[in-house]
N, C-alpha and C positions, 0 to 999 in steps of 0.2 A: 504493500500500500504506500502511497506518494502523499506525506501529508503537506497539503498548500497552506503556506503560514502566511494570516492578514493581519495589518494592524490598521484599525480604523481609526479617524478623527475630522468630526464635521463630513462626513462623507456623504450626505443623503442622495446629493446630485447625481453621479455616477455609478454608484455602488449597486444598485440592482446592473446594472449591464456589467459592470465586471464580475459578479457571480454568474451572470447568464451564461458568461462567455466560458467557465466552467463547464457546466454540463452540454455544449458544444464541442468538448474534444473528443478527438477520436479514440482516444487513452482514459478510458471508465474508473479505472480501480483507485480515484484519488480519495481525501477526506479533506474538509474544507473547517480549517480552526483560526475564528479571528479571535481579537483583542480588542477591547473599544480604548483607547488612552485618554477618555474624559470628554467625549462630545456633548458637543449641547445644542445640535440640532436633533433630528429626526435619525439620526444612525444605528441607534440601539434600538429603535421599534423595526426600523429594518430588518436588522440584527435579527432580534426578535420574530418576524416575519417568516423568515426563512429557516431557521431553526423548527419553528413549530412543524414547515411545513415538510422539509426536509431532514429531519431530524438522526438519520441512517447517514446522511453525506456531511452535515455542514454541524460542527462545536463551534459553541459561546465560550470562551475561556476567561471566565471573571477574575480579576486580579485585583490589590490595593499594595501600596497604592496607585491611583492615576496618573495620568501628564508624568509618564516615566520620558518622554523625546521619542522619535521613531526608533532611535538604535537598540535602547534600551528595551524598548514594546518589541522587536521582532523577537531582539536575543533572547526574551520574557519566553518568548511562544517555541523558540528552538531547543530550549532547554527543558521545557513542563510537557512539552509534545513528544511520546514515543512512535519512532515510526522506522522505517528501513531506509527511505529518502523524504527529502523534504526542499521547498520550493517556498519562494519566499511572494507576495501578492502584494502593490499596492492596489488601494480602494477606486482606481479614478481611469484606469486603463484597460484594455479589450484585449484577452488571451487570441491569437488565432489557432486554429482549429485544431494542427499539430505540433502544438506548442510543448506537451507533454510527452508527446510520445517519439519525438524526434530526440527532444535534450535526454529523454530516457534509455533512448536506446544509443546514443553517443557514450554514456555512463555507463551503464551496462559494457560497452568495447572497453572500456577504460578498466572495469572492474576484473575481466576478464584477462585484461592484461597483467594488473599489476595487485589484483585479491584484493577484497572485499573488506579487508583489513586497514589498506591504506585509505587516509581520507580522501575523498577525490572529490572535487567539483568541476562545473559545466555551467557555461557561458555564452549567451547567443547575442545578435545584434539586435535591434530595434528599432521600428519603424515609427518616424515623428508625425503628429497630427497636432492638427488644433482641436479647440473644446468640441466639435461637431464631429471628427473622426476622417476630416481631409487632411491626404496626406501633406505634412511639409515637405520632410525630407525620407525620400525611399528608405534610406539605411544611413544611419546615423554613424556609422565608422566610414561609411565613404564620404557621406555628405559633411563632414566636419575633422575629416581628415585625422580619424581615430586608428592607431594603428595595434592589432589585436595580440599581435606578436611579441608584444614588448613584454608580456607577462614569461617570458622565457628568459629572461634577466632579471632577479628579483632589485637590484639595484638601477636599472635602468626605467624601469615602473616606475619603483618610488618617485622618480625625479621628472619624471613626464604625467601628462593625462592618460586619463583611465578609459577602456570599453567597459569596463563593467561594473553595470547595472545590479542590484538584487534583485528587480524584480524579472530576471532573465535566468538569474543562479535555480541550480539542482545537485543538491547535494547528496553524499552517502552518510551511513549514519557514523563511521567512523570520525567524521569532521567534526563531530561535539565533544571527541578525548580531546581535541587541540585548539579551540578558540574559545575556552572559558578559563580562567575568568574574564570577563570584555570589559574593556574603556571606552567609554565614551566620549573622554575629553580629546579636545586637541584634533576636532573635526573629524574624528574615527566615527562615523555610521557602520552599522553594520555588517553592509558591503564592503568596503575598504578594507575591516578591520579582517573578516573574513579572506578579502583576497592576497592581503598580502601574508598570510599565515599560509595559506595553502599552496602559493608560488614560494616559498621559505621551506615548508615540512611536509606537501602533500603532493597531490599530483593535480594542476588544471589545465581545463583546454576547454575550445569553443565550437562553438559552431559557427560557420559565416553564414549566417541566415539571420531573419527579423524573423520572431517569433511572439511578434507582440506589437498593439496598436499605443504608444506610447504618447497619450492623451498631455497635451501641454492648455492649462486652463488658467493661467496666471495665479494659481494658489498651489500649486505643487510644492509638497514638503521640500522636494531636491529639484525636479526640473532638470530637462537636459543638458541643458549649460553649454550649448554648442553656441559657434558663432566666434570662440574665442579664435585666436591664430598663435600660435607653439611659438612661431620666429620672432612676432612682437614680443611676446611675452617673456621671453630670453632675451633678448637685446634689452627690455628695460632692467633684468637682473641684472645686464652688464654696464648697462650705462647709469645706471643708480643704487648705489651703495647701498643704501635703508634698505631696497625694495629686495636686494638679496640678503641682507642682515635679518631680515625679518621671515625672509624663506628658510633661513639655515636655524635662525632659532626656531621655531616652529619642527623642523626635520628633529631637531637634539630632542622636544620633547615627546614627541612621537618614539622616537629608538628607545626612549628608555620606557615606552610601553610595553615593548615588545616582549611576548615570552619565550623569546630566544635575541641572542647577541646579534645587533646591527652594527655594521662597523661604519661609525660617525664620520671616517678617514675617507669612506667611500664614496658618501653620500656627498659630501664637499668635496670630491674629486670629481664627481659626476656634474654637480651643480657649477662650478668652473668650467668643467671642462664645456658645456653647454651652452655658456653664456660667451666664451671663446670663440666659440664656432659660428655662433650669431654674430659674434663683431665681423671677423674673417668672410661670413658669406653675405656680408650684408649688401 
């Protein structure tokens, strides 16, 4: 069984179409457990709603207290949730079809490979829309110039932009011996904190495919964040001091989250070395 982890807040708007879009896949054997983190709309009658009526497919998981932050409400539901995989839901975007059964059966090769022992997760692309579900951008590593491969360097990740999403991740259940206990501080959500543990101690890989309508309604807890440009954003680390002094403190307090050794030496050799390369190709 594939348990889909939600954590909901103010979600009334959306949240019936993103469970709809649940029992549209072609992959049946899931179980759907959210979280409410303290809404105070209509989300918990929702909630509510659908529990009653599907009460075999979809858990309420009551917790106190509230307003733990996203990171906190996922890691909440990944830790109290038993399951053999598990898939992470936000409240406001559209699964397509073989959304489950594709990242499923990627993890499965994976597990196959390398036993059911090692943690492993799975990572797909994502397709950008506005509030109404028209596309932005087809694929958001192509159209924002995301490049998937980086997670095969755990030090070259760090120091660059991310593909990955949670609400794209699929995990095995070994993955809960090695990202607990979680931080939340220091901009670690859940995803992050998860990816960069598992490109460190486990085993990750993706799919290049969108496996998801990734609804942008200007109230997104995280939002795409596309649009940026990697070479500006490196040239100002190198052409203003602060604006790397402030990257590199930040990087030190991150490393010493880690529950294993970061070498601080690298991560500052990486960020030089970056901001070098911006000046030279400029």
């Amino acid at each position: 069984m594939i348990a889909i982890l939600m954590s909901t807040y103010n979600g009334e708007k959306y949240l019936r179409e993103q469970i709809e879009s649940f029992f549209s896949q072609t992959f049946k054997d899931w179980k759907l457990f959210i979280r409410d983190d303290g809404s105070k709309d209509n989300t918990k009658s929702i909630i509510n709603e659908y529990t009653s009526k599907f009460s075999e497919k979809i858990v309420y998981i009551e917790s106190s207290p509230q307003n733990k932050g996203v990171g906190e409400s996922f890691m909440h539901l990944l830790k109290v949730v038993d399951a053999e995989y598990y898939m992470f839901s936000d409240q406001d975007d559209v699964w397509l079809p073989q959304k489950i059964e594709h990242t499923f059966k990627k993890l499965l090769s994976l597990e196959q490979q390398h036993g059911n022992s090692m943690p492993i997760g799975v990572f797909t692309d994502l397709c950008v829309t506005d509030d109404k579900l028209n596309v932005i951008m087809p694929s958001l590593w192509k159209g924002d110039n995301r490049n998937p491969e980086l997670i095969r360097n755990f030090y070259i990740q760090w120091t660059n932009r991310h593909c990955i999403y949670g609400c794209t991740m699929m995990l095995n259940r070994a993955v809960k011996s090695i990202v607990f206990p979680y931080h939340q501080a220091y901009g670690f959500i859940h995803d992050t904190w998860i990816e960069y543990i598992l490109i460190h101690e486990g085993v990750y890989d993706y799919i290049d495919e969108p496996t998801i309508l990734y609804r942008q309604h200007g109230t997104n807890a995280v939002g795409a964040n596309f649009g940026h440009d990697i070479k500006k954003e490196t040239q100002e680390m190198a052409f203003h001091l602060g604006v790397l002094l402030e990257k590199l403190k930040k990087d030190y307090k991150r490393t010493k989250l880690m529950p294993f050794h970061v070498s601080y030496t690298k991560v500052l050799w990486y960020r030089i070395y970056q901001s070098a390369m911006s000046i030279i190709k400029k």
